[in-house]
Backbone bond lengths (Angstrom), bond angles and torsions (degrees), N, CA, C in turn:
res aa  C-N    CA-C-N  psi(-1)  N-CA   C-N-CA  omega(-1)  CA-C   N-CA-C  phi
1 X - - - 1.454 - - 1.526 108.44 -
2 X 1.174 137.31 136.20 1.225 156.86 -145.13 1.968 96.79 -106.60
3 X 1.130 89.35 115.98 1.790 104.70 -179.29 1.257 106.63 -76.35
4 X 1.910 99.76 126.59 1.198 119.97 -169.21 1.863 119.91 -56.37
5 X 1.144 109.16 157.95 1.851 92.93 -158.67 1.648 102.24 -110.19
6 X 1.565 102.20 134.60 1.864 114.20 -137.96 1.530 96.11 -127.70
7 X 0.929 147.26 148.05 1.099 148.57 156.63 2.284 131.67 -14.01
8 X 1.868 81.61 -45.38 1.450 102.33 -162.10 1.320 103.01 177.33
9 X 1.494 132.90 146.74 1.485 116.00 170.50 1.103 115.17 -80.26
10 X 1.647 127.02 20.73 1.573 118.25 150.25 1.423 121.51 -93.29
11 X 1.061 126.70 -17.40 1.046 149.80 -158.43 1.642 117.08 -124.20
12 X 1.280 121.75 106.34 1.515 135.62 -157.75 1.437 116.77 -88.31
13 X 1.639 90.73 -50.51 1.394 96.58 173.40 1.620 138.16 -24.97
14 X 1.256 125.05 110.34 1.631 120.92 -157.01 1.581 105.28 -70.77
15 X 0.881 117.90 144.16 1.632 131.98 168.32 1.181 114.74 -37.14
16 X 1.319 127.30 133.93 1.652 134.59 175.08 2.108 88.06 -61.43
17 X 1.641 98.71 159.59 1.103 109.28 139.19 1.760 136.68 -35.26
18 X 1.331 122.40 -42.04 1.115 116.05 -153.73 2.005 92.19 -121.36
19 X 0.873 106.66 -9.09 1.463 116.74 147.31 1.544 133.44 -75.40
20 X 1.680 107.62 -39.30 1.327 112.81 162.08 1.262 122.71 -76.25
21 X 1.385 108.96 -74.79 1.791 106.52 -177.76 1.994 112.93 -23.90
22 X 1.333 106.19 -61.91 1.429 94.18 -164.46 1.278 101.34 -46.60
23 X 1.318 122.17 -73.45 1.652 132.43 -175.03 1.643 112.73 -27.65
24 X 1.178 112.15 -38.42 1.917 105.68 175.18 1.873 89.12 -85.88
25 X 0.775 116.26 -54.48 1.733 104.11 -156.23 1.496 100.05 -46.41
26 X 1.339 109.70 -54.57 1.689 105.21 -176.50 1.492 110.76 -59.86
27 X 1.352 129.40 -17.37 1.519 122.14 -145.18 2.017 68.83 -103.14
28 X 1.168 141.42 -26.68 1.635 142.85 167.89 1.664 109.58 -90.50
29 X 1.362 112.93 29.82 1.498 113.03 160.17 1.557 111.25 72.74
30 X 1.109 127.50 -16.42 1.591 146.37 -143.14 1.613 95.22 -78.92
31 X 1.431 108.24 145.09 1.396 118.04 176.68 1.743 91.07 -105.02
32 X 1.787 128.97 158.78 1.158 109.07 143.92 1.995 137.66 -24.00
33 X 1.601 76.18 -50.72 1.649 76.99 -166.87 2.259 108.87 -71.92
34 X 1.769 99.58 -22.85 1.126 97.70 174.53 1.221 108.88 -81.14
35 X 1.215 149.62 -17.31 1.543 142.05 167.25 1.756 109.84 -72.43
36 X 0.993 102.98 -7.91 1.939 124.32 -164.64 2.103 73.73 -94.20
37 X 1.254 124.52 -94.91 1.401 133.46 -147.96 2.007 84.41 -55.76
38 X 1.084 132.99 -51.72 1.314 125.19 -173.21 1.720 120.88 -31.55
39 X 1.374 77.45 -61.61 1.525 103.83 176.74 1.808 131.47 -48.37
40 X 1.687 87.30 -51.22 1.389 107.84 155.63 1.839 127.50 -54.10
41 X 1.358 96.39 -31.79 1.574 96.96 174.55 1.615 115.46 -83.32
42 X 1.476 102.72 -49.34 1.753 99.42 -172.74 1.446 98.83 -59.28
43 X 1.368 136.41 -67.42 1.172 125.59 -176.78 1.104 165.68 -48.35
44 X 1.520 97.62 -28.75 1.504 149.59 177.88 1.526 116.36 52.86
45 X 1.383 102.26 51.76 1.362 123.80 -172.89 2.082 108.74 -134.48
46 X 1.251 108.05 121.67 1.031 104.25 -159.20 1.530 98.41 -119.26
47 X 1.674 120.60 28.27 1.475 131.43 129.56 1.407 148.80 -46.18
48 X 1.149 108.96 6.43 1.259 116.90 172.72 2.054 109.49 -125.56
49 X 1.299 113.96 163.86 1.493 106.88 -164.24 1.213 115.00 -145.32
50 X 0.956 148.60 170.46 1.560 135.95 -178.38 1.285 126.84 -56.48
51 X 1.676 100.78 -41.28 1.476 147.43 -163.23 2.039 92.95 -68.25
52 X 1.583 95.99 -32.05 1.565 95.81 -163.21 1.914 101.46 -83.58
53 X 1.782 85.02 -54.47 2.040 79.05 163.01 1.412 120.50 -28.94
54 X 1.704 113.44 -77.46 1.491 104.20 161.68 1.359 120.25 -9.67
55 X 1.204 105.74 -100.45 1.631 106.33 -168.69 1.293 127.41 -32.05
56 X 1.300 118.33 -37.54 1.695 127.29 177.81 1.836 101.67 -70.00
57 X 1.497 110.45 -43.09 1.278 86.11 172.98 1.112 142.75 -83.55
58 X 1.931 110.73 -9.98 1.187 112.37 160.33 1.172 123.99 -88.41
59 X 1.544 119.82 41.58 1.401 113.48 -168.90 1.200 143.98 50.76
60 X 1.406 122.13 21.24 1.583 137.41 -167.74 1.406 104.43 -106.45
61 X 1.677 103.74 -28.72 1.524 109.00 166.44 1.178 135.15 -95.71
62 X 1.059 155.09 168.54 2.081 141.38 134.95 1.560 92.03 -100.56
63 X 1.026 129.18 99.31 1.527 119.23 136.40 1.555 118.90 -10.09
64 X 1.362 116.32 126.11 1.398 124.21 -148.82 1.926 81.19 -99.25
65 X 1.735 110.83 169.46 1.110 116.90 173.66 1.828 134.25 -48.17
66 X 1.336 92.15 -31.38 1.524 109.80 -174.34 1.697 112.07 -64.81
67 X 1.652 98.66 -38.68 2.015 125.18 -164.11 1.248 81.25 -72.44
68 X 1.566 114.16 -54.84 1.801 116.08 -148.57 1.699 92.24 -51.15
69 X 1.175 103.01 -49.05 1.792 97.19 -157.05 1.586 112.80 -73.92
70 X 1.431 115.02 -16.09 0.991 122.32 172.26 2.038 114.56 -68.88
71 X 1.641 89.78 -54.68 1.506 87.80 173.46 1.843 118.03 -63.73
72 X 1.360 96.58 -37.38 1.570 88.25 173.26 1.704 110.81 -38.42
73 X 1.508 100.97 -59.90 2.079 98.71 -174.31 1.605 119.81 -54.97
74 X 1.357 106.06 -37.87 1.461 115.60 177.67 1.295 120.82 -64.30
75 X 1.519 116.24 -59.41 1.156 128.68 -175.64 1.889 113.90 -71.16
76 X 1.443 122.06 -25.20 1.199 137.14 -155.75 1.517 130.68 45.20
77 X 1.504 99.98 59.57 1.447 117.42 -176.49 1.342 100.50 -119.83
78 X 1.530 120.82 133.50 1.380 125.59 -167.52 1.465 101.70 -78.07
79 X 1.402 121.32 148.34 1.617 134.53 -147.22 2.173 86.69 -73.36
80 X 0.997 113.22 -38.07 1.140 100.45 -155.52 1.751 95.47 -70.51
81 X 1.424 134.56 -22.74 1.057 119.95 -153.94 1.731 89.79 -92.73
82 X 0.803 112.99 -31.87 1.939 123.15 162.20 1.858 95.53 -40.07
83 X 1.031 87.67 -80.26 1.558 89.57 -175.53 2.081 119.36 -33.54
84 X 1.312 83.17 -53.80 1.986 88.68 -179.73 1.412 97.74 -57.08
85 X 1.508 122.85 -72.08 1.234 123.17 -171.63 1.880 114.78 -45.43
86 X 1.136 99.40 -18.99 1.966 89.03 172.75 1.563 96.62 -97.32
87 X 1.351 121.68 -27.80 1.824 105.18 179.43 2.110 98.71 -60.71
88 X 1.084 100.77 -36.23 1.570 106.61 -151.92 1.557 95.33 -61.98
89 X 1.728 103.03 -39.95 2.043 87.53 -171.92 1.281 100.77 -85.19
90 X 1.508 121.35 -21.95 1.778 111.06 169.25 1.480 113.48 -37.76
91 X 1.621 117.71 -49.92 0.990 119.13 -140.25 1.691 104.27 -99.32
92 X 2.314 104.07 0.77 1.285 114.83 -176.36 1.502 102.45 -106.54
93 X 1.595 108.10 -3.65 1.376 101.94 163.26 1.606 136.76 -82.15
94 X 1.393 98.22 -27.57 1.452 132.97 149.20 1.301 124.91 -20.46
95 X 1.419 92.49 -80.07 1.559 124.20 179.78 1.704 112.58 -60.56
96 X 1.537 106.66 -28.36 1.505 110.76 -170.57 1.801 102.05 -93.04
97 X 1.126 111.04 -26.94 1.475 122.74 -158.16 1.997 90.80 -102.12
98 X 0.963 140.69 -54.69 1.371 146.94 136.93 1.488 130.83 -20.36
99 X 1.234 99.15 -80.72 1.343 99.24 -173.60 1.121 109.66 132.47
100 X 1.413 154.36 -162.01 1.560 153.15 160.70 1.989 98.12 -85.18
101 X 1.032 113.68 141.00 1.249 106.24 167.65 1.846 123.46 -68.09
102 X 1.187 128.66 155.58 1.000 131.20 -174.18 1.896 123.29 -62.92
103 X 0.877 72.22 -29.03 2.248 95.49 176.43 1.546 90.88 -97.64
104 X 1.040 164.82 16.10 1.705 135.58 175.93 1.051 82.26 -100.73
105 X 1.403 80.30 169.89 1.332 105.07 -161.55 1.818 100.94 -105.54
106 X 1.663 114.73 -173.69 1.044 113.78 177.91 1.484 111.75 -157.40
C-alpha cells in the first residue's frame, strides 16, 4: 500500500487539497485538461472543467464530495487521504481568513 503523501517525515500534517492533487496528477502523467477528460469518463458526468482543476489546485476550490471520490479512482489516492487533504485546506482557510486562534499554542 502506497504511503500516504505528508509534508516531510517530520512533519505529519496531510497535504492541503491543492498541494496534493497536482503532485499525484503529474506523478500519473496527467495534464489539467487530461485529469478534466479522465474524470469525465469514469463518471459520466461532464460537470467538472479544466477551469475547475485549476481552482482546486490553486486553492480557490475544495473539490466537493462527489469530485473527491471520483479523483480518488482516477488519480489512485485512497478516499480517506482525499478526505484529510480537503479537512487540511478547510482548516488553512480558516487559519488564513482568521488568524491563529488566541489559545494555540506555538
Amino acid at each position: 500500500m502506497p504511503r500516504p503523501a505528508t509534508r516531510d517525515d517530520q512533519d505529519e500534517r496531510p497535504l492541503t487539497t491543492s498541494a496534493l492533487l497536482p503532485l499525484v496528477r503529474r506523478r500519473h502523467g496527467l495534464t489539467q485538461r487530461g485529469l478534466t477528460e479522465r474524470l469525465h469518463a469514469v463518471s459520466g458526468n461532464r460537470g467538472v472543467t479544466r477551469e475547475d482543476v485549476s481552482r482546486w489546485e490553486r486553492g480557490k476550490r475544495i473539490p466537493g464530495p462527489y469530485w473527491r471520490h471520483w479523483l480518488s479512482d482516477v488519480l489512485e489516492v485512497p478516499r480517506a487521504e482525499l478526505e484529510r487533504a480537503a479537512t487540511a485546506a478547510r482548516r488553512s482557510r480558516r487559519l488564513h481568513r482568521d488568524g491563529p486562534s488566541p489559545t494555540a499554542r506555538r
